[in-house]
Each structure stands twice: as structure tokens, then as C-alpha cells.
N, C-alpha and C positions, 0 to 999 in steps of 0.2 A: 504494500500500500504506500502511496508516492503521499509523502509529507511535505507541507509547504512552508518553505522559510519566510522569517518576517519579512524579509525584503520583496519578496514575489507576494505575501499576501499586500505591501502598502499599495506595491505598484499597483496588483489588481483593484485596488480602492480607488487609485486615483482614475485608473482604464473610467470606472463605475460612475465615478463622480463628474466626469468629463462627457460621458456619452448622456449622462441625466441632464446636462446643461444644454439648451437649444443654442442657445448663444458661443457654447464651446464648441460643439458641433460645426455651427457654419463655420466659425474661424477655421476649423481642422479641415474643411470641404476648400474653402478659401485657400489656403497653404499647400494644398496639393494642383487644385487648377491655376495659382500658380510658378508650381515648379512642373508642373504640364508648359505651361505656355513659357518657361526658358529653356525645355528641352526643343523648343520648334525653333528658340533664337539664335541659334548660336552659333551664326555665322554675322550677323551684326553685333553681338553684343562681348564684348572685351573679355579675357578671360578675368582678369579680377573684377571685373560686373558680376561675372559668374559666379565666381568664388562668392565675393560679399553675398549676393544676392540666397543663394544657396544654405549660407552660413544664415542668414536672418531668417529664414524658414524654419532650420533645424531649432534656432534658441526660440521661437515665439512655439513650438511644438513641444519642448522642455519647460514650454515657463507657465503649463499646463500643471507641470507638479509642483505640490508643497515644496518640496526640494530646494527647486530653480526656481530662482528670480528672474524676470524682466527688467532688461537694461533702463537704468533711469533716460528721461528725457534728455539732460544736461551731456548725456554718453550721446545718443543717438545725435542731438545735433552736433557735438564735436566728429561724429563717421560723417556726417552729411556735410559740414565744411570740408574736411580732407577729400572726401569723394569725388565734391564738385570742384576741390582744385584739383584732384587727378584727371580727372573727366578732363577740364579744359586746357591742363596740359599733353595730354595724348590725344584731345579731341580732331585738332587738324591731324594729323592722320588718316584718319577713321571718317572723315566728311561731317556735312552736317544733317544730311537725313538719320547715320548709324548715330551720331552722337547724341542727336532727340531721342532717339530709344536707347540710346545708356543712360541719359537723362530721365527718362523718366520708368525704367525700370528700376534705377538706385533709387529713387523716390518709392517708389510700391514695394519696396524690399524693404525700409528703414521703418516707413509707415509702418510694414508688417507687422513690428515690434512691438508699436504703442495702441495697436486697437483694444478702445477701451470702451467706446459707444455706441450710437447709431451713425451717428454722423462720420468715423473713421473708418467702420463699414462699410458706405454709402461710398464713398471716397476710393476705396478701394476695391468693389466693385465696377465702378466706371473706369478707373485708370485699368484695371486687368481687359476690361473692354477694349481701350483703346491699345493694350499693346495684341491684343488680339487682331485691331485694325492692322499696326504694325507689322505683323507676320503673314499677313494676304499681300504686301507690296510685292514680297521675296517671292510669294509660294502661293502662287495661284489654281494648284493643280486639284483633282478631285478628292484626293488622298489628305492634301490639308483641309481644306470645305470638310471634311467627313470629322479629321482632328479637332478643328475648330469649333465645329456643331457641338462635337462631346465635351469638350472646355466650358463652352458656352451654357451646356446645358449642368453641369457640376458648378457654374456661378446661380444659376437659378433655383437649384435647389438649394444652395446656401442661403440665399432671399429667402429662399420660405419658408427654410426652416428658423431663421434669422428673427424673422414676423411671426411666424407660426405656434409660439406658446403652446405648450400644452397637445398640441399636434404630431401622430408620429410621423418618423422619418419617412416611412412608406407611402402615408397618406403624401406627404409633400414631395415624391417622387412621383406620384401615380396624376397632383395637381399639375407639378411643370410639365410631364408629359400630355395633358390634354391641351394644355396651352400652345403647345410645340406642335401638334396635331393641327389646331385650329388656326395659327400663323401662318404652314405651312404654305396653306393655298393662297392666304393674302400676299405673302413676299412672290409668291411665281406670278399671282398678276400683277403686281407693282413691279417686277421683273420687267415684264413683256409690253407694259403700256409707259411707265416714265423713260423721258426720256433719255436714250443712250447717249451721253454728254461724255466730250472728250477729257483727259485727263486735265484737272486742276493745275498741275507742276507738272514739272521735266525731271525726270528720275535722276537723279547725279548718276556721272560715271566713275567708276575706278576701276585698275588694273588686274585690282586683287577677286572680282568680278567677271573679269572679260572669261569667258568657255570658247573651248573647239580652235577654230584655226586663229592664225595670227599673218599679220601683213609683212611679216621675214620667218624666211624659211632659211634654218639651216640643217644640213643633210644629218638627220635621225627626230627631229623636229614633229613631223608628222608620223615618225615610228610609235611615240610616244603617247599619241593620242591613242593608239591601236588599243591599248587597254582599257579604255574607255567603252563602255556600252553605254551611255547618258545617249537621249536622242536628240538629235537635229532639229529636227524638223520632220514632217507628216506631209504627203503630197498625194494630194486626192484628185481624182478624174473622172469625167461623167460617164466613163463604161471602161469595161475590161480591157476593149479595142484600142483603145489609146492609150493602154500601158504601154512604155516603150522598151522594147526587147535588153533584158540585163546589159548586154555590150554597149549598149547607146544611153546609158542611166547618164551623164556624165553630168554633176550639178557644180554649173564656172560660180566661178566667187570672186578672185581676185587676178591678175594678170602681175607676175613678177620682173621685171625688166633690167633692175640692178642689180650688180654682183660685183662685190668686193676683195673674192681671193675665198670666200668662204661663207657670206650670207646673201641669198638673195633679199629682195626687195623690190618695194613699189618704189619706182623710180621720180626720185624729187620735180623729173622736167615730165615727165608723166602730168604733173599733179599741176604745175604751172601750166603748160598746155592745155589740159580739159578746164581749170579754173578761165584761162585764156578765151577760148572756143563758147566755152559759157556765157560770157559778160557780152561776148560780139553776139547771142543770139544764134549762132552755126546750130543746123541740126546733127546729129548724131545721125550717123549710117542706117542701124534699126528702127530710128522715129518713124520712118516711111516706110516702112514694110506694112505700117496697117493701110498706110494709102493706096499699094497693089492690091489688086487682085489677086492672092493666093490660096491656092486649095489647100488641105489637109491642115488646118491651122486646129490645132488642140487649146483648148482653156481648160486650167487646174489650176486648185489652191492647196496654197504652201500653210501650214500652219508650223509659224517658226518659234522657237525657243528662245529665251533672254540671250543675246550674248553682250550688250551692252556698246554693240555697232554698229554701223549702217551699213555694211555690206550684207548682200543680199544674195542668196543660192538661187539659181533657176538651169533648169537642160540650153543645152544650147538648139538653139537660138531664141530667147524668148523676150514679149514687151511687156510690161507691167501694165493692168488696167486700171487705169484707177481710177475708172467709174464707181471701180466698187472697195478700193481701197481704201481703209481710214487714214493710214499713212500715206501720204505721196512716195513716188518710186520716181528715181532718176535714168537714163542711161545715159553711159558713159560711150566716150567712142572706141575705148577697150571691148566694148561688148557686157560689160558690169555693168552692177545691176546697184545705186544707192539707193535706201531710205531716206526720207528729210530726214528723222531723228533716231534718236539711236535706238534700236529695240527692245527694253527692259524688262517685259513681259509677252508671256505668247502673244503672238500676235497671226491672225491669218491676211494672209499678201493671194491675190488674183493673179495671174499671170496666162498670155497666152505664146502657144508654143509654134514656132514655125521649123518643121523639120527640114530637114533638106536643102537650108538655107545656108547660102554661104559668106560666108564673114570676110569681108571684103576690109582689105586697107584702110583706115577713115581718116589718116590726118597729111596722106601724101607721102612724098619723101622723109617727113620727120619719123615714122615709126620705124621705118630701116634702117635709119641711122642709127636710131636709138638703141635699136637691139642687133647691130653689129658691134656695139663695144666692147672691147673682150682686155678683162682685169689683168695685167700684167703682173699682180702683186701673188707669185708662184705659180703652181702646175704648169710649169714646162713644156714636159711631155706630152702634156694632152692639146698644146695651142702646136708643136709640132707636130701632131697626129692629124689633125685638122689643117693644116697648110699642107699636111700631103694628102691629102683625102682630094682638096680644091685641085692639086697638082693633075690629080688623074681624074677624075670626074670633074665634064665640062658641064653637064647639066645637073642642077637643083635635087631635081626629085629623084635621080639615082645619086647622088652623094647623100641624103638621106637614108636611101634605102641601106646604103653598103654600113652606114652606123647601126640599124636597127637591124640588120642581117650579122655584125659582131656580137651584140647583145646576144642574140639568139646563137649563136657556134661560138662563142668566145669562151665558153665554160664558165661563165656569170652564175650565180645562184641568189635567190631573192630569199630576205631574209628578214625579221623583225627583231632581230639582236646583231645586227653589224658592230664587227670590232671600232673605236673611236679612231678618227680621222684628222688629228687637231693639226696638222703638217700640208700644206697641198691637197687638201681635199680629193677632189677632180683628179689629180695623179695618183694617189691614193687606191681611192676608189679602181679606177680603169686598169690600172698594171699592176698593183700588187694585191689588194682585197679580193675583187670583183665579185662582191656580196654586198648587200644594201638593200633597200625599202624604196618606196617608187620615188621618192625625190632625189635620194644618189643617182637614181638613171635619170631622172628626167633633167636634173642641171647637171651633170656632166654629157648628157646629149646636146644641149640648149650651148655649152660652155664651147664643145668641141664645132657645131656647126655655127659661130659667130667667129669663130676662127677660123673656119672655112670658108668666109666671105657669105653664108646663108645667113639671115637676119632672122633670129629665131626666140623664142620668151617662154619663160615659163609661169604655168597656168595654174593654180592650185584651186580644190572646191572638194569635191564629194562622188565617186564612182560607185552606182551600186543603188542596193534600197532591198529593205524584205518584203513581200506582201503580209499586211495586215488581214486582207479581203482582195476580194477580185480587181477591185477598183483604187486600192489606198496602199501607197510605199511610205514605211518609214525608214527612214535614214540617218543612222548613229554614229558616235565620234567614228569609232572603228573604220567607217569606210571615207574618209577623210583619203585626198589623193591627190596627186601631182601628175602633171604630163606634160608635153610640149607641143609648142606651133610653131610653123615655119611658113616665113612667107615665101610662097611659089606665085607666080602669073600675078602677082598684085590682091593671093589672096593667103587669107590664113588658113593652112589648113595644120589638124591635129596629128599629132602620130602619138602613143603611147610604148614606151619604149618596158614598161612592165610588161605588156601583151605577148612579148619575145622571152620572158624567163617565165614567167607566170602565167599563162591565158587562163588559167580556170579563174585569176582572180577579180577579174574582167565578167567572166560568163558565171560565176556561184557563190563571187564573193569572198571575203578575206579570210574567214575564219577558213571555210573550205582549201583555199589556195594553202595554207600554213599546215590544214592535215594534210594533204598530199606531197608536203617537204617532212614532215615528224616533226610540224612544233605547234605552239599552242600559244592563243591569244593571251590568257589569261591560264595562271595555275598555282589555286588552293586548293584549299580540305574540302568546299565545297564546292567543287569543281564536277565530282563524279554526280552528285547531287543535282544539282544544276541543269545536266544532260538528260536529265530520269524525266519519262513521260509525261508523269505527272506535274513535274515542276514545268514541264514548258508548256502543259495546255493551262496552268498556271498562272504563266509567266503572258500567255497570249490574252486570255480571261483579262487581266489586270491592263493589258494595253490596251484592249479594246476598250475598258472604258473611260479611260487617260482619254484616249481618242476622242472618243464620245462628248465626254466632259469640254474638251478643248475646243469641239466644231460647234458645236450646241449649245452651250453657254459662255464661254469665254469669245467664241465667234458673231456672240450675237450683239453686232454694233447698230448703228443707227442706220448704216443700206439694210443690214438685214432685218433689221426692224420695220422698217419703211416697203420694203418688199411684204410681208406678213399680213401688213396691216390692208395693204392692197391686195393681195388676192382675196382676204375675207370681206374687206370694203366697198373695192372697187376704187376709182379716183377718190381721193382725200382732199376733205375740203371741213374747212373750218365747223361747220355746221354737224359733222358728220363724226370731229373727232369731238367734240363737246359731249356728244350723246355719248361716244363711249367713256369718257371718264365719268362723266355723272353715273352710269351705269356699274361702272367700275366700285364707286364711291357707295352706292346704292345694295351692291353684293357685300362689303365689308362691313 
């Protein structure tokens, strides 16, 4: 028979005494919703936020017992002067949107300590609200919506139980629950009928922020991303038919043109030039594709991920429509594709696709120049290799070929762990390595044909996509990809110089391509897990409703509102939308 010592029987007295209190109760419902809502922060919020914040939980959950005292006031405002001088000393760092939420979660954390009334309750219910707002900036996906509801719903019952005297705890689960029932339908028409107003502010940007590609690439750069499964972006089409076959997925992003001996780059007179071409008004090459007459033109929407830029993924050859876009889309005479602003939450972009189109020169003689420049600062060998290559092929497109035909017989192997290259890269790579990931071939192809007098760029974006459904590719860091253009006849045309060591990874993809070498994208304990049937109809279960979530309500801006309203309406006219909100108002 298990005897109880006095220390186990005080604690159980105090368990006793604590749960008999309504008002202990919510506090202890309070303290958990939120150290709930700093495990959703904690990528804006500092780690000594954390710590502190953390630590004020654990002592207001102690000071539950006879034991432990609550810190005096005179304590808590001396943490909250040093805080707020920490805070505003690391604050520039961290910007000013992440610093209002260390602000005001050290505030609801210190408060935690001294709730003593209604009024410090009340107080701390709305602030956990508002960092609740805080964490929808970050994390707009379904998966938060679903955390946040349950947050949300562990402060409501703290309310009632809070007010509720004499009420059990059940009872005041079983009340917030018919409230939450009854809400339900009002927030989905208040959804659907106010209106879709664009964002209040401009999301800051920072570095520590930015996802997925970046505008220099140096060779193992995009190997890097390969461990990444995080998605891209979701590319939806109005039938199966205009899926376009794996080898043609190619999603341009950026055009690289500088090279320093070891990084590429978007080229400084790049950016002068299109700023240039801009201000005079010049159209861009693609603006006038929609003014042809061309067949077979595909429209599909990209539904993109925060990356905190304005570059923009599309197939080549594509125009942004933005009839129906909330953001404007620019084209560049690279053939890129800018946002006005930077992307900082999903966002869906229109786009229509013109296959078969060819990408033609747009700014004359300056882009040949531009990408005949060839870095003198080392690999030797490889601008040697290239001045004999010019020597013996007199025509373009067979000096191409003889490079993209050594890849392929040269005993090249493609690899997602190439040994480090900090010496001559480009010679490196070609005569002693000849192992690497698609950007070691794609700039040391781009390197050795501007040494062969061909003017040629490298291209970075996205190869590839899984099908979600018949109709919907997503597309994740992993398939992140380089390749190269060369201008022949006054036109760019692509060659992929992986397609010669690796064609499956072109036609099935990366992971595919790395088992047919013996390696592996990624490899943990939960690896063999991962693969098991069940986890991927799982793993598919959960993206489809990512998806879902992302088209369907994170999608639904003021065109698509505006469209809705017209097919059930008809023409919209003042008279017309009166009656529905008064009806709206009426239902409520």
C-alpha cells in the first residue's frame, strides 16, 4: 500500500485549492494559451524574449502555491526597464514590425506576473489576441488558422470561466463551443461580402527572411537548396491538357550575366539598362505577344510562397495578366518576370503561357556584349578550351553542341555532394573534379562559350513540379535549377547541359535522378518512414489541403470576389449590392 508523504499530500492540497478557484483556473488556461502562442513565434521573437517570456509563465504557475511568492511590482518594473532597454538596443537588428512583437510580448509576459483583477485579465486577454494577430503576418497557412482557432478558443474559455462563478468547467466548454458554432457562419459571410481591401502597410524586408533562390549563384549554391522540400509555389491549369510534359516544366526566374572568377550575378548594367529602357517608355519584347494573334496560348495561376522579393517564376514564355492580378507584374527584356512589391505572403499571380515562342534579343547589340565578357580573374584552362573550340568550329550551334556532347562522353558525373572548388572554379570543375550539380555545368558551359566568342548567360528558376491532381504542379526548393542560353540567329535559345549527365533529372525529377546515381536527397532516422505508404498518402492528404486552403481563401481577393458576386448577381450596381448587405445584416 503506497503511502503518501507530506510533501505530495501539501502539493495535492494546493492541485485542490487551485482547481476550486474559477479565477485560478482561467489564469492557468491563460499561461498555457500563452506559451501556445510563443511556441508559433519564434522566428520573430529574440531568444531572450523567449527565455524571459517563458520564465514569467513558469513563476506566475508557482506562485499558485503557499510556497512561492509573486514577484513584487517594484521587481517586475525594474525587468521591464532593462527589457525595454534590451529590446531597443538589439531592436535595429530585428526591424520594426519583429521589434513591436518583442514589445509587446515582454509586456504580456511581465503583466503575467501581476494578475491580480478583472481589469489585468481583460488586458491580457486582448494583448494574447493581438499577438495572435501577430503570428497570421508570418503564417498564413491552414495549419496555423487551425492552431490559432484552438489558442483562441483556450482564451474563451478562460473568459468564462473567469465570469462564470460557480459554473463548471464543462459547462463553460460546452458555452464557448456553441458560440464558436454560431460565429462560424457569420465570419464566412462577413468573409465573402466585406470588402477585400488591400494590405494596410508594406511588410519590411530582411535577409534573415528571404527563402529559395538568390540573385548570385555560386557553384554548390543551389546544391544546397536540394535538401529543402519547403514549396515554391502551386501552378494550377484549366485541364490536364495543358500540363506541360516534365522536360518543358522549366520555371525562369532570374537571368545571371556577371561573373567574377567564381560568382555569378545579375549584372549591374543589366539593371541600368532595363531601369534605362523603362523611364524612355520602350516596350519589352513579350508586351506584344498578347497583340498577335497566337494559338495554343495556356493561362494558369501560380500560387507563390513569401520569399520577401519581387522576382517572379513563370514557364517560359509567359505575360502576367493583371486583369486579374492584385499585384502588378512587370516584364523585363530579360524575359523576367517582377512584382511591384515584394511578396511576403502567399500570394496567387495569373499568368498566360505562350509555348513555342521564341525569345528573341531585346536590347540589340548591348546583350552580346554583355555576355561575351569572360572574367580573367583564373581558370585558364577553360578560356583556353574555348579559344580552341572557336579555332575549329566556325558555326554557333555546332561549337555548342561539341561542349554539350563532352559533358555527355567526358566521364562527368552529377552529383549533390561535389568536393569544394575555392581555387579556379571552372578549371576545377572541367579537368580535374568533373562532378557537380547543375550550376557547375551550367557556368562553366556559359564561362567556356563567352570564351569562344558565343554570347551566352546563365539562367536560374525551377525544372520540374509533382502533380498534386490532374491539373495542379507543385514545385519545391529541391527542384531549384540552372541552365544556359546562347544566342544563335539573334535568338536565345536554351541548352541544358545536366540533360547530358542526368536526363532522368529533367524527365522524373531530382530525387529520382540521385537514386539512379546511389545517393539520396535527404538522410535521417526518419527517412525509411517517410517513404512508407502510408506516410505519403499522408503527406499528399495534408497538401491537398495546404492547396485548398491557399486557392480558396487566401486567393480570394477583390477580382475574385467581384467575379462571385457577378455570376450570383448579374451586373453590380449600387442598388443591388445595398440589398445584399442589408440582407447580410438581416441573417446575423
Amino acid at each position: 500500500m503506497n503511502i503518501l508523504t507530506s510533501s505530495q499530500f501539501s502539493q495535492l492540497a494546493v492541485l485542490k485549492n487551485v482547481f476550486s478557484q474559477p479565477q485560478s483556473v482561467a489564469v492557468l488556461l491563460l499561461c498555457a494559451a500563452f506559451s501556445l502562442i510563443l511556441s508559433t513565434l519564434t522566428s520573430p521573437l529574440m531568444i531572450w524574449v523567449l527565455v524571459l517570456s517563458g520564465c514569467a509563465v513558469v513563476v506566475r504557475v508557482a506562485g499558485f502555491s503557499t510556497v512561492h511568492s509573486l514577484p513584487t511590482s517594484r521587481t517586475v518594473n525594474l525587468l521591464a526597464l532593462l527589457a525595454v532597454f534590451a529590446l531597443s538596443w538589439f531592436g535595429f537588428s530585428v526591424g520594426l514590425l519583429d521589434s513591436m512583437i518583442n514589445l509587446l510580448t515582454i509586456a504580456c509576459a511581465l503583466k503575467i506576473m501581476l494578475v491580480k483583477n478583472k481589469r489585468d485579465f481583460h488586458l491580457l486577454i486582448c494583448t494574447c489576441l493581438f499577438l495572435i494577430g501577430c503570428g497570421f503576418i508570418s503564417s498564413l497557412s491552414v495549419f496555423a488558422w487551425i492552431g490559432y482557432t484552438a489558442i483562441l478558443t483556450l482564451l474563451l474559455v478562460a473568459t468564462a470561466i473567469y465570469h462564470g462563478a460557480g459554473v463548471s468547467i464543462a459547462k463553460s466548454f460546452r458555452f464557448v463551443s456553441v458560440l464558436i458554432v454560431q460565429a462560424f457562419p457569420i465570419a464566412l459571410l462577413l468573409f465573402l461580402l466585406l470588402p477585400q481591401l488591400p494590405p494596410l502597410w508594406q511588410m519590411p524586408t530582411s535577409k534573415s527572411t528571404e527563402t529559395g533562390l538568390s540573385d548570385t549563384v555560386t557553384p554548390g549554391d543551389i546544391a544546397s537548396l536540394a535538401s529543402s522540400s519547403e514549396l515554391a509555389f502551386s501552378a494550377t491549369f484549366n485541364s490536364e491538357e495543358e500540363v506541360p510534359d516534365a522536360p518543358f516544366r522549366y520555371w525562369r526566374a532570374m537571368t545571371l550575366e556577371h561573373f567574377d572568377g567564381k560568382t555569378w550575378t545579375i549584372s549591374d548594367k543589366r539593371k541600368r539598362a532595363e531601369q534605362q529602357l523603362a523611364s524612355m517608355g520602350k516596350q519589352t519584347p513579350q508586351s506584344t505577344l498578347s497583340e498577335k494573334e497566337l494559338s495554343l496560348v495556356t493561362d494558369y495561376e501560380l500560387i507563390v510562397e513569401p520569399t520577401q522579393q519581387r522576382w517572379l517564376f513563370a514557364l517560359e514564355l509567359s505575360l502576367p495578366n493583371n486583369l486579374k492580378n492584385s499585384i502588378a507584374v512587370s516584364t523585363l527584356f530579360d524575359y523576367t518576370l517582377r512584382a511591384d512589391t515584394p511578396i511576403s505572403s502567399k500570394k496567387a499571380f495569373y499568368l498566360r503561357h505562350f509555348p513555342n515562342t521564341p525569345i528573341i534579343n531585346g536590347i540589340g547589340n548591348f546583350e552580346a556584349q554583355l555576355n561575351l565578357q569572360v572574367s580573367t580573374n583564373g581558370n585558364p584552362e577553360a578560356r583556353a578550351w574555348g579559344q580552341a573550340l572557336a579555332n575549329q568550329y566556325s558555326n554557333a550551334q555546332e561549337l555548342v553542341n561539341a561542349v554539350m556532347r563532352e559533358f555527355n562522353q567526358g566521364g562527368f558525373r552529377y552529383t549533390l555532394s561535389p568536393n569544394a572548388m575555392p581555387v579556379d572554379p571552372v578549371d576545377s570543375f572541367l579537368f580535374e573534379q568533373r562532378a557537380g550539380f547543375c550550376a557547375h555545368y551550367a557556368g562553366a558551359m556559359v564561362y567556356v562559350l563567352r570564351a569562344a566568342g558565343v554570347p551566352a548567360r546563365m539562367v536560374t528558376g525551377y525544372q520540374g513540379g509533382s502533380a498534386l491532381s490532374d491539373n495542379v504542379l507543385q514545385v519545391r526548393q529541391y527542384d531549384a535549377h540552372a541552365w544556359v542560353e546562347a544566342l544563335i540567329d539573334s535568338k536565345w535559345i536554351r541548352f541544358d547541359p545536366t540533360s547530358m549527365v542526368a536526363p532522368s533529372r529533367l524527365s522524373f525529377g531530382l530525387e529520382h535522378a540521385l537514386e539512379e546515381l546511389g545517393e539520396s536527397r535527404e538522410t535521417t532516422i526518419l527517412s525509411e518512414f517517410g517513404n512508407s505508404a502510408f506516410f505519403a498518402t499522408l503527406q499528399g492528404w495534408f497538401q491537398q489541403l495546404d492547396y485548398s486552403w491557399s486557392k480558396w481563401v487566401l486567393g480570394f481577393d477583390n477580382a475574385a470576389q467581384t467575379n462571385m458576386l457577378e455570376e450570383l448577381l448579374g451586373a453590380l450596381t449600387p442598388q443591388k449590392m445595398r440589398a445584399v448587405f442589408l440582407s447580410a445584416l438581416g441573417l446575423i
